[in-house]
N, CA, C and O atoms as a GROMACS GRO file, in nm:
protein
  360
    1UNK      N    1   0.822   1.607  -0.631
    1UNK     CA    2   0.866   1.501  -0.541
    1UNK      C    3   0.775   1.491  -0.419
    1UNK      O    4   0.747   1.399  -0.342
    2UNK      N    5   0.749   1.584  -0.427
    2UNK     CA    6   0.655   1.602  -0.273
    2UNK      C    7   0.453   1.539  -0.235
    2UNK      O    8   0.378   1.506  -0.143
    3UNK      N    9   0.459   1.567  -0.419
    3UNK     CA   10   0.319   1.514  -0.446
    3UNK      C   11   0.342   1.313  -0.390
    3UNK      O   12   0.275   1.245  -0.313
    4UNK      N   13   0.467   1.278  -0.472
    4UNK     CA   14   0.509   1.147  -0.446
    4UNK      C   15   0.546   1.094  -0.354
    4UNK      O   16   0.542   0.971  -0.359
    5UNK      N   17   0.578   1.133  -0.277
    5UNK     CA   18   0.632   1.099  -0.117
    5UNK      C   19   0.425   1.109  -0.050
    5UNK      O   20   0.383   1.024   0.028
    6UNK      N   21   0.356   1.197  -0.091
    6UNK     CA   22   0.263   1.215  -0.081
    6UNK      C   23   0.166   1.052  -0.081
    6UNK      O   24   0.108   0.994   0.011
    7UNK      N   25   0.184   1.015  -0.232
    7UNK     CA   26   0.119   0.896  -0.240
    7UNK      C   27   0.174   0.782  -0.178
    7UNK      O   28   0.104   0.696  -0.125
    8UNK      N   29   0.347   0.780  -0.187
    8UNK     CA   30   0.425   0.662  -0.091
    8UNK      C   31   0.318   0.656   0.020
    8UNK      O   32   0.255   0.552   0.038
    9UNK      N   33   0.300   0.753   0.085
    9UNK     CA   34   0.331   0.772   0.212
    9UNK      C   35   0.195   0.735   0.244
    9UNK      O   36   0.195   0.645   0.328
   10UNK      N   37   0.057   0.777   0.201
   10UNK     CA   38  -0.062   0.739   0.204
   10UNK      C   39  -0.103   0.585   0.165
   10UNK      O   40  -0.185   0.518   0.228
   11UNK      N   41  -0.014   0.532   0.024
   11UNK     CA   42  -0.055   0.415   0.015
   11UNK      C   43   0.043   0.346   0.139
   11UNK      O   44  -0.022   0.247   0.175
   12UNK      N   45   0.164   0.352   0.217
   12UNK     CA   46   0.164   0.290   0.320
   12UNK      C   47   0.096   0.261   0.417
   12UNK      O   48   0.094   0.141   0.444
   13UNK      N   49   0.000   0.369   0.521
   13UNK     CA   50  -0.051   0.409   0.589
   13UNK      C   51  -0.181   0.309   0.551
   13UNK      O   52  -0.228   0.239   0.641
   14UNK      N   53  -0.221   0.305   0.453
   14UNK     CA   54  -0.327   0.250   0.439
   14UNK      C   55  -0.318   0.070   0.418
   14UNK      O   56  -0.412  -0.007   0.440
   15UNK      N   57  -0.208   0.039   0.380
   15UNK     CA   58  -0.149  -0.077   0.371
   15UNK      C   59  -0.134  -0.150   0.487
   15UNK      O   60  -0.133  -0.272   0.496
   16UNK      N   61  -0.120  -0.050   0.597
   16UNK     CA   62  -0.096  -0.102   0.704
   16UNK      C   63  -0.190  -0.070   0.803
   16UNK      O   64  -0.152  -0.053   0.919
   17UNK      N   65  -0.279  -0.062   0.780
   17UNK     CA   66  -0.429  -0.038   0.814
   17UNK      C   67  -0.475  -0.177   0.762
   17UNK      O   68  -0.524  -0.246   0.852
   18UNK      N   69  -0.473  -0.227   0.657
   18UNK     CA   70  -0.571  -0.332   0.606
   18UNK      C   71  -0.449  -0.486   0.683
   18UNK      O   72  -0.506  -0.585   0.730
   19UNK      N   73  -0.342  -0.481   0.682
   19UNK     CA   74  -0.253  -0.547   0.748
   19UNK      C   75  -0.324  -0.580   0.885
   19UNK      O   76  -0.357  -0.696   0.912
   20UNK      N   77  -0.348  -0.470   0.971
   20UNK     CA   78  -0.332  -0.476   1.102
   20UNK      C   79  -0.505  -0.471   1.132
   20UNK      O   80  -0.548  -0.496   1.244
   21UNK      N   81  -0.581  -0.441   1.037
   21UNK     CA   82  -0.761  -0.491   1.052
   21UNK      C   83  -0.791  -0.624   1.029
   21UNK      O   84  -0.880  -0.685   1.088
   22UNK      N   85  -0.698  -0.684   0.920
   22UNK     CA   86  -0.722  -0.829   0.916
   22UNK      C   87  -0.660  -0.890   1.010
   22UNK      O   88  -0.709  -0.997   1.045
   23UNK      N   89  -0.561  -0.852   1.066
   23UNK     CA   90  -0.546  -0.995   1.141
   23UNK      C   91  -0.585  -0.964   1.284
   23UNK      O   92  -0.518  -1.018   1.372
   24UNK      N   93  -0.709  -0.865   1.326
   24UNK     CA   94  -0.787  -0.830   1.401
   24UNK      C   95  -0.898  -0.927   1.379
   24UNK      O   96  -0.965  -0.980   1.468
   25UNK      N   97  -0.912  -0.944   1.245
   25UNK     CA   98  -1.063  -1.016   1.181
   25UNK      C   99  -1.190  -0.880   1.170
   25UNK      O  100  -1.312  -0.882   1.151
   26UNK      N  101  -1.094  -0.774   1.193
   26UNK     CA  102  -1.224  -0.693   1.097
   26UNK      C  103  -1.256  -0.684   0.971
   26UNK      O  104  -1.308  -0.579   0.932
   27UNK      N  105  -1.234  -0.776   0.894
   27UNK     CA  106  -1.316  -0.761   0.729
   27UNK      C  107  -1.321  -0.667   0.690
   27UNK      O  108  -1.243  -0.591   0.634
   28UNK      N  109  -1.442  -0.665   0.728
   28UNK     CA  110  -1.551  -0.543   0.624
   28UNK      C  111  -1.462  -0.397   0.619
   28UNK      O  112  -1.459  -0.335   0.513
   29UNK      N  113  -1.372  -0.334   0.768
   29UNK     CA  114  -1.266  -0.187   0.752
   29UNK      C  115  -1.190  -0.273   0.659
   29UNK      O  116  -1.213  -0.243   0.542
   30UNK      N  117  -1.097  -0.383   0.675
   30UNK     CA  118  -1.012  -0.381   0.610
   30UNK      C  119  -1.005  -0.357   0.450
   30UNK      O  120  -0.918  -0.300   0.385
   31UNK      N  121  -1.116  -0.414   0.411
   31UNK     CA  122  -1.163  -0.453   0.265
   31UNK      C  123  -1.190  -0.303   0.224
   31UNK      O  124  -1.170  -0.269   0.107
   32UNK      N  125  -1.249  -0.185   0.346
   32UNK     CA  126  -1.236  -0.034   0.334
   32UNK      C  127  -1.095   0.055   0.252
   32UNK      O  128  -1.068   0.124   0.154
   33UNK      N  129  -1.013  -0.032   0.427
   33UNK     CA  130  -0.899   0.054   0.331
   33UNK      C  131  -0.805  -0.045   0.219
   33UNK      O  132  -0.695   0.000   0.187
   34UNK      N  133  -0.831  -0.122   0.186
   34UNK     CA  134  -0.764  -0.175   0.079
   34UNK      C  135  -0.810  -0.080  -0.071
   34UNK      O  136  -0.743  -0.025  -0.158
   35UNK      N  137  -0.950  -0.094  -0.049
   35UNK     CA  138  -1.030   0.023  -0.146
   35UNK      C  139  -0.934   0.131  -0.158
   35UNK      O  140  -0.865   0.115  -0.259
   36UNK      N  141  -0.901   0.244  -0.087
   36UNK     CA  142  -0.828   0.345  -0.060
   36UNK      C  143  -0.732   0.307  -0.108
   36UNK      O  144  -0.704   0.382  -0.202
   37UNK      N  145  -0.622   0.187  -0.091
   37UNK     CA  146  -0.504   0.138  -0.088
   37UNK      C  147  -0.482   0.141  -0.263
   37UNK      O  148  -0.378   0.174  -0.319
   38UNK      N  149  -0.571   0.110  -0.310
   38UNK     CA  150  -0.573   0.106  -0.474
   38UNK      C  151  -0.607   0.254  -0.512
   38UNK      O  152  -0.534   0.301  -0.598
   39UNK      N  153  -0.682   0.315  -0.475
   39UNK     CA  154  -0.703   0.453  -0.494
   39UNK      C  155  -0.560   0.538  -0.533
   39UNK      O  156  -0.541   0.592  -0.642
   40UNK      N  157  -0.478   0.537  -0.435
   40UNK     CA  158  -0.357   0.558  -0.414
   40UNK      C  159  -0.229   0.514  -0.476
   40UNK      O  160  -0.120   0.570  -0.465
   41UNK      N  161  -0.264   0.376  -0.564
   41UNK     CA  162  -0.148   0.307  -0.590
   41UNK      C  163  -0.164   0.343  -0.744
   41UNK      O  164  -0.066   0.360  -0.815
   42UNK      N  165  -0.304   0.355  -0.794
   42UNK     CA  166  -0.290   0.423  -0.940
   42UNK      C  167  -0.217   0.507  -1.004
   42UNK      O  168  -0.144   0.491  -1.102
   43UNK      N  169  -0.243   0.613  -0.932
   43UNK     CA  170  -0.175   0.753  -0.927
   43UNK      C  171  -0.004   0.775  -0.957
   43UNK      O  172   0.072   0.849  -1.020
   44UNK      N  173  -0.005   0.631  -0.848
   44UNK     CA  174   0.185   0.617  -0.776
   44UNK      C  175   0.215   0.568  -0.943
   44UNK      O  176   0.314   0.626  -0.989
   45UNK      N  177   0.156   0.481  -1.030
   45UNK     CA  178   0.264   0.428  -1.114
   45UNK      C  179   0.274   0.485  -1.206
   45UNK      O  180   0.308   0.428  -1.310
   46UNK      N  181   0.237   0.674  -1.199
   46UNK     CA  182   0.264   0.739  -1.361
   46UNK      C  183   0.338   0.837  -1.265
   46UNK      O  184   0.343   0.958  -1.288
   47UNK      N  185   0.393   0.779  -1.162
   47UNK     CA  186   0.572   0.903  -1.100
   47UNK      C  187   0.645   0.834  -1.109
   47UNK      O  188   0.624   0.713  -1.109
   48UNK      N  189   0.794   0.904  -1.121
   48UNK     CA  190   0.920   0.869  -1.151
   48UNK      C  191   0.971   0.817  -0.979
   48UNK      O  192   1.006   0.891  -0.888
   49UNK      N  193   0.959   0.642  -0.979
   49UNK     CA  194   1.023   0.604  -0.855
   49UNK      C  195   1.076   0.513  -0.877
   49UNK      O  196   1.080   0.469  -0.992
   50UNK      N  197   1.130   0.461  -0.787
   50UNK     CA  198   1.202   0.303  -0.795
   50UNK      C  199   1.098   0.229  -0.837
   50UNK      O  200   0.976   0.242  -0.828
   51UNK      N  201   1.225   0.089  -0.922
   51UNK     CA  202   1.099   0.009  -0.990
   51UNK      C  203   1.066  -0.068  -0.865
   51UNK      O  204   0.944  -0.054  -0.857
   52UNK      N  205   1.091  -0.117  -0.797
   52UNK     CA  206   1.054  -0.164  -0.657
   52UNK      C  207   0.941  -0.132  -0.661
   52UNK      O  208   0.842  -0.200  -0.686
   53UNK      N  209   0.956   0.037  -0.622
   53UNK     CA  210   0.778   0.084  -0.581
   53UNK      C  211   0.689   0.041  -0.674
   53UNK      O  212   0.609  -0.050  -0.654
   54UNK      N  213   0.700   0.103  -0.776
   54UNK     CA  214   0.618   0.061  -0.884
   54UNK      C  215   0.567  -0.064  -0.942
   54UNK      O  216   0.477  -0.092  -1.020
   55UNK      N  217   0.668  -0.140  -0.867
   55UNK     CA  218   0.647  -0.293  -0.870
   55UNK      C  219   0.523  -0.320  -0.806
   55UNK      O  220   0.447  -0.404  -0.855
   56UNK      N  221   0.477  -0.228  -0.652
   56UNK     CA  222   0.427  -0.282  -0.544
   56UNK      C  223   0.301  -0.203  -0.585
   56UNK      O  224   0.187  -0.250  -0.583
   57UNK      N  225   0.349  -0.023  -0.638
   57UNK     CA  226   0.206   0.014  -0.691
   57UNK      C  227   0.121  -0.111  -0.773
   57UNK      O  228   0.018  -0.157  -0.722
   58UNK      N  229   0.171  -0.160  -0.898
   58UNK     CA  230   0.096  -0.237  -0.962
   58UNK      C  231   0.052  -0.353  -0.914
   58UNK      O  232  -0.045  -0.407  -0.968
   59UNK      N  233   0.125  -0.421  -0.784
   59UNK     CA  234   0.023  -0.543  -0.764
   59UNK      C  235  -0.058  -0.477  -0.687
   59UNK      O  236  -0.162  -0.542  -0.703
   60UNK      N  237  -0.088  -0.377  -0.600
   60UNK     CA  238  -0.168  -0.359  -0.504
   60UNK      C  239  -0.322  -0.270  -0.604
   60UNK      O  240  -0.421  -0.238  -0.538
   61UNK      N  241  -0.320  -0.246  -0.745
   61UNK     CA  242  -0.390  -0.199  -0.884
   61UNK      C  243  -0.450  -0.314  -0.919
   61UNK      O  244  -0.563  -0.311  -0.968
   62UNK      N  245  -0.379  -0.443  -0.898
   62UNK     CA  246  -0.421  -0.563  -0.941
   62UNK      C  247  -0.459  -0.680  -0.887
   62UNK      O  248  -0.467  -0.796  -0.927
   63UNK      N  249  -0.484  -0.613  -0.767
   63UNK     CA  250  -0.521  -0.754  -0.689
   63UNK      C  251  -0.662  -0.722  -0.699
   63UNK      O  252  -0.725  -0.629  -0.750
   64UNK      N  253  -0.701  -0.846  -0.622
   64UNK     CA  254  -0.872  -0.862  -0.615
   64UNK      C  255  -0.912  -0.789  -0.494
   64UNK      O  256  -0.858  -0.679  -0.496
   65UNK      N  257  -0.999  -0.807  -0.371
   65UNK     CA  258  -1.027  -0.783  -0.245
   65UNK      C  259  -1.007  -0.856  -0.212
   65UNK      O  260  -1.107  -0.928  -0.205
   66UNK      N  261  -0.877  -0.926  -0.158
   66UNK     CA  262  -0.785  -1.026  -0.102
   66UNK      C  263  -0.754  -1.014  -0.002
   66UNK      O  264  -0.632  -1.001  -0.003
   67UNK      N  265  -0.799  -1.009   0.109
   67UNK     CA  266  -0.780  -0.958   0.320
   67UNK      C  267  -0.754  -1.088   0.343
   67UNK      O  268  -0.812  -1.124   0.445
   68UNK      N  269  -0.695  -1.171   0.295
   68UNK     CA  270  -0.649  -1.325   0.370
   68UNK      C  271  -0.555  -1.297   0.508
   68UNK      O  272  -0.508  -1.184   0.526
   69UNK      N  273  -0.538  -1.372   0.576
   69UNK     CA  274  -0.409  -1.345   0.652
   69UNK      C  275  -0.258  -1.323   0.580
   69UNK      O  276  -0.167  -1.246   0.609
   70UNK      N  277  -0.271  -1.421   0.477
   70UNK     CA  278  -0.111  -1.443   0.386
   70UNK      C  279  -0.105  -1.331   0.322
   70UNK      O  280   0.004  -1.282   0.293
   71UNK      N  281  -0.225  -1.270   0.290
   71UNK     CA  282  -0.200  -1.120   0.204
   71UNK      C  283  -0.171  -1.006   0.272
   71UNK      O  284  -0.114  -0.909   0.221
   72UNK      N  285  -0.212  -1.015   0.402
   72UNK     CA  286  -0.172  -0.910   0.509
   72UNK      C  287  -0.051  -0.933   0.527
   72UNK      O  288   0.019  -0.834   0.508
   73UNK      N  289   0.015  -1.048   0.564
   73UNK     CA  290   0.162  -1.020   0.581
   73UNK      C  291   0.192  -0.976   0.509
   73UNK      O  292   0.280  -0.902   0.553
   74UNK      N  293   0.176  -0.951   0.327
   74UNK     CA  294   0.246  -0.904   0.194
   74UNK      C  295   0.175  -0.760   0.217
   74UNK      O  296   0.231  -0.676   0.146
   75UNK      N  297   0.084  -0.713   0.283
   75UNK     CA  298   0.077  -0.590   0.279
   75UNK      C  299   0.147  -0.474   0.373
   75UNK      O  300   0.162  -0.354   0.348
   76UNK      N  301   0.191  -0.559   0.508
   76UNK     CA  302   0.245  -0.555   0.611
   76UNK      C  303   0.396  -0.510   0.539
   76UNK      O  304   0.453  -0.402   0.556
   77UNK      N  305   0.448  -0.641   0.440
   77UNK     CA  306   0.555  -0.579   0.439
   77UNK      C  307   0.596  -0.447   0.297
   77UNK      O  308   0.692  -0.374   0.273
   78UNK      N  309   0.487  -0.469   0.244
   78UNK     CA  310   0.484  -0.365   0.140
   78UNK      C  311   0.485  -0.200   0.204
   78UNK      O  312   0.560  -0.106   0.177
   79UNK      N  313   0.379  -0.209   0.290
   79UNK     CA  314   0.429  -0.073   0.392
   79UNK      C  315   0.505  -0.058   0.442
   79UNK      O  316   0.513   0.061   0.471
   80UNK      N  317   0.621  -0.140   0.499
   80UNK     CA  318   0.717  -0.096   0.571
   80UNK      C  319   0.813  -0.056   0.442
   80UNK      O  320   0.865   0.056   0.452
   81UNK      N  321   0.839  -0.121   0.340
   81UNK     CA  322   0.915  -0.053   0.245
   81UNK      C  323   0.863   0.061   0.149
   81UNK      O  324   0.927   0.126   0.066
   82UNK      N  325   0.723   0.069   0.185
   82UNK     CA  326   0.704   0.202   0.126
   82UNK      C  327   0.765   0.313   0.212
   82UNK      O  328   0.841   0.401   0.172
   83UNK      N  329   0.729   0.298   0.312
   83UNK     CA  330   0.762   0.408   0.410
   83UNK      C  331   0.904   0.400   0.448
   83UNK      O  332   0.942   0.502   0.505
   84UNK      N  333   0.988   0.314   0.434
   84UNK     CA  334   1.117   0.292   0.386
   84UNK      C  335   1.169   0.439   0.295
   84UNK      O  336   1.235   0.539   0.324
   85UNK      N  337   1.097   0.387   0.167
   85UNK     CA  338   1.156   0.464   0.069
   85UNK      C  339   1.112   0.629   0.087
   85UNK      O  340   1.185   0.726   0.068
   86UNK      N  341   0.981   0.627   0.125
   86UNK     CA  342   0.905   0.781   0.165
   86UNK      C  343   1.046   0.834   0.285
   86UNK      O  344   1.100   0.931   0.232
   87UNK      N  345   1.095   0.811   0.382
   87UNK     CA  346   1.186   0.852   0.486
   87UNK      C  347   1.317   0.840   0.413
   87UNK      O  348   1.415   0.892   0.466
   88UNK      N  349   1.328   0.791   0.324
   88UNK     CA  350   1.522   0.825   0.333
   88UNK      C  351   1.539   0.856   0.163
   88UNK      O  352   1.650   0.836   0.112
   89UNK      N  353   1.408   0.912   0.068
   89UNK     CA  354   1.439   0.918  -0.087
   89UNK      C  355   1.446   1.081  -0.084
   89UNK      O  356   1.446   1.111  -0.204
   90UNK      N  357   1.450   1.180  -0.022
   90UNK     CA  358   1.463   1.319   0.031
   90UNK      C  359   1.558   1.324  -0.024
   90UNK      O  360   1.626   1.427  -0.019
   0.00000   0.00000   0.00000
């Protein structure tokens, strides 16, 4: 469980890094940690979690390098419910 709260918790962090670089207009970090952001979300969809999560692992596996503003809000709110579930699935 702990490895998994592990990846929750990193692919949030990083989610909300590329959230809060784009609508800075830094690009080029954001498009960094989105990289990372998929790194992380692979991993997440062969653990036993809510399908929610796993919902969010796989689009964030399947998107393109998408730093729009409209995608930051969807990443914006994808971290807050990751880290949602990382704080109260204990």
């Amino acid at each position: 469980m702990e490895d998994t709260l592990l990846l929750v918790g990193s692919l949030s962090n990083d989610l909300m890094r590329v959230a809060n670089l784009t609508q800075r207009g830094s690009s080029k970090a954001a498009l960094r940690f989105l990289q990372e952001a998929k790194r992380w979300s692979r991993p997440l969809q062969k653990q036993d979690v809510a399908s929610y999560i796993l919902n969010i692992a796989k689009d964030i596996s399947n998107r393109e390098d998408d730093i729009s503003i409209e995608s930051a809000e969807q990443y914006l709110m994808y971290s807050i419910l990751l880290q949602n579930y990382a704080l109260h699935s204990k």
